[in-house]
C-alpha positions, -999 to +999 in steps of 0.1 A: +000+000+000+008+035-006+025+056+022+016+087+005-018+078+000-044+110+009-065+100+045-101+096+032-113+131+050-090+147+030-103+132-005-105+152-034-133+176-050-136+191-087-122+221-076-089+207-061-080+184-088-057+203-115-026+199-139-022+183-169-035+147-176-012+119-169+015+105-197+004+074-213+035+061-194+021+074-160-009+057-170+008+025-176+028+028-150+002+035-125-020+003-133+011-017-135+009-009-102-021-016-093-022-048-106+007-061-088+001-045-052-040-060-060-040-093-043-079-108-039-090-072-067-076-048-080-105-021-072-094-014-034-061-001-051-076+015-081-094+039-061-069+046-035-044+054-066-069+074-083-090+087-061-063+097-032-031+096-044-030+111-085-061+128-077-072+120-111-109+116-104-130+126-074-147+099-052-180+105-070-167+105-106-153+073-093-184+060-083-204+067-112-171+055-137-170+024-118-206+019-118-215+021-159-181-001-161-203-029-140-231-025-161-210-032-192-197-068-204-165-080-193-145-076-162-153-042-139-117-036-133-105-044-169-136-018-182-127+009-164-095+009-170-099+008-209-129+036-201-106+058-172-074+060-196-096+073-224-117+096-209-079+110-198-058+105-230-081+093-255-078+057-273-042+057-268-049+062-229-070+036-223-047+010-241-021+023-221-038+015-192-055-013-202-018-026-209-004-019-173-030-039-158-031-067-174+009-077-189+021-076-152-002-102-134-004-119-168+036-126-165+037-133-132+003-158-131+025-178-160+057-187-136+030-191-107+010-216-129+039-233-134+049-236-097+020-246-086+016-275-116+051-287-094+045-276-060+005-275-058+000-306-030+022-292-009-003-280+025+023-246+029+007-241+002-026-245+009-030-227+041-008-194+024-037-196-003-065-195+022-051-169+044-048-146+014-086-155+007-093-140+039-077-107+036-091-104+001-125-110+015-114-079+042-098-057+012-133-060-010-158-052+022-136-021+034-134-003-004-168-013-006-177+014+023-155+037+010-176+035-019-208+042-001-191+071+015-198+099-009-237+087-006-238+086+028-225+120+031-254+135+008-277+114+026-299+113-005-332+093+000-334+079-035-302+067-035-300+052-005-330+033-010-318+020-046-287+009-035-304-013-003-333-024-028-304-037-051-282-054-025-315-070-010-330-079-046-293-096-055-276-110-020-310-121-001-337-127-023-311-142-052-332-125-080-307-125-111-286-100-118-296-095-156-331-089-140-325-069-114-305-041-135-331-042-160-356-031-133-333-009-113-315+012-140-341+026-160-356+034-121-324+053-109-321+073-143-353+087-138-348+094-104-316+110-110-333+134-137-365+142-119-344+151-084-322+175-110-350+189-123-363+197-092-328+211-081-324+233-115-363+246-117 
């Protein structure tokens, strides 16, 4: 992790980020990064990179980046970053990035796979695996609140009550996904645009 990282109070707004968008190489670099620090998901370290650290996005243009990337086909993680790298440098960026996350772990998985094709019985190895499941399982539940953060601070009704219809529609009644987002975004667009319209008029 990051010793430079920005303290979650002290995240950024619109107004405070500025200078030039990143190089393609920064970009590169930068998911390189987070794809090799990313053990259990890469999205704890995404955000804390570009959320706290570049200050390349604010925590709600995070949010809503990260949330059309898991509407879209595909990995969430591998979408955004092909989506976050062009929105900053255009086609080129989002190669770029797309690049630096996946050669890395793609390199490193190959001499692992073939490790484990030698040493996989061994129980070391079984117990190191399932101890890193564990803090994977922590990793995923803590960005997940830092996440809901920016909602909770606007303590917006709609919201709120989208986001716990969702999580009760998916993880207690077990309603498929497919369904469930056919129902719930058309109902959180129109939200969205009435509330704005209420806000603007």
């Amino acid at each position: 992790m990051s010793t430079d990282s920005v303290p979650a109070a002290q995240e950024p707004d619109r107004a405070a980020l500025s200078g030039p968008p990143p190089s393609l190489g920064a970009l590169f670099t930068a998911f390189a990064r987070m794809s090799l620090a990313g053990f259990g998901g890469v999205l704890v370290f995404a955000r804390r990179a570009i959320v706290e650290q570049h200050r390349w996005m604010t925590a709600d243009e995070f949010n809503e980046t990260f949330a059309l990337c898991h509407f879209l086909p595909g990995p969430n993680i591998v979408n955004l970053s092909m989506v976050f790298g062009a929105r900053l440098r255009g086609i080129a960026g989002g190669v770029a990035a797309f690049a630096g996350l996946l050669l890395p772990p793609t390199l490193v998985m190959i001499v692992l796979a073939i490790a484990y094709a030698r040493f996989g019985d061994l129980e070391v190895l079984r117990r190191i695996l399932a101890g890193i499941s564990c803090a994977a399982v922590g990793l995923l539940i803590a960005v997940v609140f830092r996440m809901m953060t920016p909602l909770l601070k606007r303590m917006e009704a709609v919201a709120l009550i989208l986001m716990l219809g969702v999580f009760l529609a998916i993880g207690v009644v077990r309603l498929p996904l497919q369904a469930v987002l056919l129902v719930a975004i058309p109902v959180s667009i129109g939200a969205t645009s009435l509330l704005r319209r209420k806000v603007a008029a």
